[in-house]
C-alpha positions in Angstrom: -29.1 -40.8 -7.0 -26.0 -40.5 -5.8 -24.2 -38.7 -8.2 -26.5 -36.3 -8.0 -26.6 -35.7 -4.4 -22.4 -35.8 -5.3 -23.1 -32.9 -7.5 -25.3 -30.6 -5.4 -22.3 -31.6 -3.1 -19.6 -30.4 -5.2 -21.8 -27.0 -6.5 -22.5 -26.3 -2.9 -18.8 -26.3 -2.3 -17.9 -24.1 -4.9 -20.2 -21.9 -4.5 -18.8 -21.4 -1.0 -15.4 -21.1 -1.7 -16.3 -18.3 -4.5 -17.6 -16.3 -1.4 -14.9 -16.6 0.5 -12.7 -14.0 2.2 -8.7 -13.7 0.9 -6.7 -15.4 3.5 -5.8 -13.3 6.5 -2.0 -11.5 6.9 0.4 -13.7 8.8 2.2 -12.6 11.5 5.5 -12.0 10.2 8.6 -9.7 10.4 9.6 -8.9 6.8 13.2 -7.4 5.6 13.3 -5.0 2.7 14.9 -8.2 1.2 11.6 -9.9 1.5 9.5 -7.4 0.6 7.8 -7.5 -2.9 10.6 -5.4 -5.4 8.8 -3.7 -7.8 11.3 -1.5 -10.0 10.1 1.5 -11.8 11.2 4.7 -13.7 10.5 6.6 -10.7 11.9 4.3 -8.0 12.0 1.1 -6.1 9.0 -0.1 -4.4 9.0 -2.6 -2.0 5.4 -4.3 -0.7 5.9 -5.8 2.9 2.1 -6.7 3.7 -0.9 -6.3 1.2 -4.3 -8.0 1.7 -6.8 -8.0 4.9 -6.0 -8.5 8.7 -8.3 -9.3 11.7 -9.9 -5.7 11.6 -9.4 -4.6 7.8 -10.6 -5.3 4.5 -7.9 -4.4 3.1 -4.4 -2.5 4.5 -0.7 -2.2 2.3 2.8 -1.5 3.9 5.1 -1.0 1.8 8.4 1.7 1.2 9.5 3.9 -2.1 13.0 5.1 -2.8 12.0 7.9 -5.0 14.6 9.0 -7.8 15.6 13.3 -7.3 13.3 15.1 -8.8 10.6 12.1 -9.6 7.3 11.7 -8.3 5.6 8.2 -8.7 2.2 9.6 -9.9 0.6 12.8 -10.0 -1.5 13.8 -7.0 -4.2 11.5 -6.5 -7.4 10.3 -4.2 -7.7 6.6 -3.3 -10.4 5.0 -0.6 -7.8 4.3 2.1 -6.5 6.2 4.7 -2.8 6.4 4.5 0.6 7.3 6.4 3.7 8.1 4.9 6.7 8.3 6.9 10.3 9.8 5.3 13.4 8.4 6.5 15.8 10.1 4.0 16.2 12.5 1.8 13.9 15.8 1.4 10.6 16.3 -0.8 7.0 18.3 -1.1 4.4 16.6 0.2 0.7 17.8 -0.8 -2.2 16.9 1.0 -5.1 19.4 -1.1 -4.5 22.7 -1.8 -1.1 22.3 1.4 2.2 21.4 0.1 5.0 20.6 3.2 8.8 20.5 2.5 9.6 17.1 4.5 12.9 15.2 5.5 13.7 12.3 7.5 11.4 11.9 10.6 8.3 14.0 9.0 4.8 12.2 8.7 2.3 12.5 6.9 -1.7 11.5 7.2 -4.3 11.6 4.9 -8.4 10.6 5.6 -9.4 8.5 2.5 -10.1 10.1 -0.7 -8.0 13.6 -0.1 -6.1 14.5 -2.7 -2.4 14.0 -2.1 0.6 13.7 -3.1 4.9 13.3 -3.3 8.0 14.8 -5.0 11.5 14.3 -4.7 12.7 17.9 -4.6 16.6 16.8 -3.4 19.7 15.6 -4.9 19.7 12.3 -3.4 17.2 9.2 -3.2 14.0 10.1 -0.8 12.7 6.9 1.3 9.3 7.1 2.8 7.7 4.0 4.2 3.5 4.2 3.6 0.9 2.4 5.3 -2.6 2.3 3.4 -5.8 0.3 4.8 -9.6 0.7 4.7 -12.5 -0.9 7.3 
């Protein structure tokens, strides 16, 4: 009897934990250092924060030092809502059918599933910091 009331035990725990949420974001202040460095033929992309917070299923920070003339993918749709903010350098952004020549300081916001889209359109490296997240 009491191994089995140690199995239900046991299955009742598992099945539990296979319900349960992803751990929460810490607080924490991240350097690009500490960020997640993922290399690529395009650039180098750097993850601060991925995974969900108090209020979000799911949110990303991250930042891409786009190569000239690269793009990291063609224009795309994706559920989150994003910002993308670009700190050096000078590319197209398209959001639709609207394409923006941006430089350091412009921002860019796009409601989940628009079409959009980046291009380094300089001669030198373009950083843009993005922020994706969905309820």
């Amino acid at each position: 009897m009491k191994r089995r009331r140690d199995l239900l035990g046991w299955m009742g725990l598992m099945a539990a934990s296979a319900g349960a949420a992803p751990p929460r974001l810490p607080d924490a202040t991240l350097t690009a250092g500490q960020a997640k460095l993922i290399q690529q033929p395009f650039g180098d992309l750097r993850i601060y924060f991925d995974g969900p917070t108090d209020q979000l299923s799911a949110m990303t920070a991250g930042s891409l030092r786009l190569n000239p003339g690269m793009s990291p993918h063609p224009p795309h749709r994706h559920p989150e809502e994003e910002f993308l903010l670009v700190t050096e350098g000078t590319g197209d952004i398209s959001i639709g059918d609207d394409v923006v020549r941006a430089g350091p300081g412009a921002m860019m916001y796009c409601a989940a599933n628009r079409l959009h889209g980046i291009v380094n359109t300089g001669r030198t490296p373009l950083l843009f910091y993005f922020y994706k997240w969905k309820k």
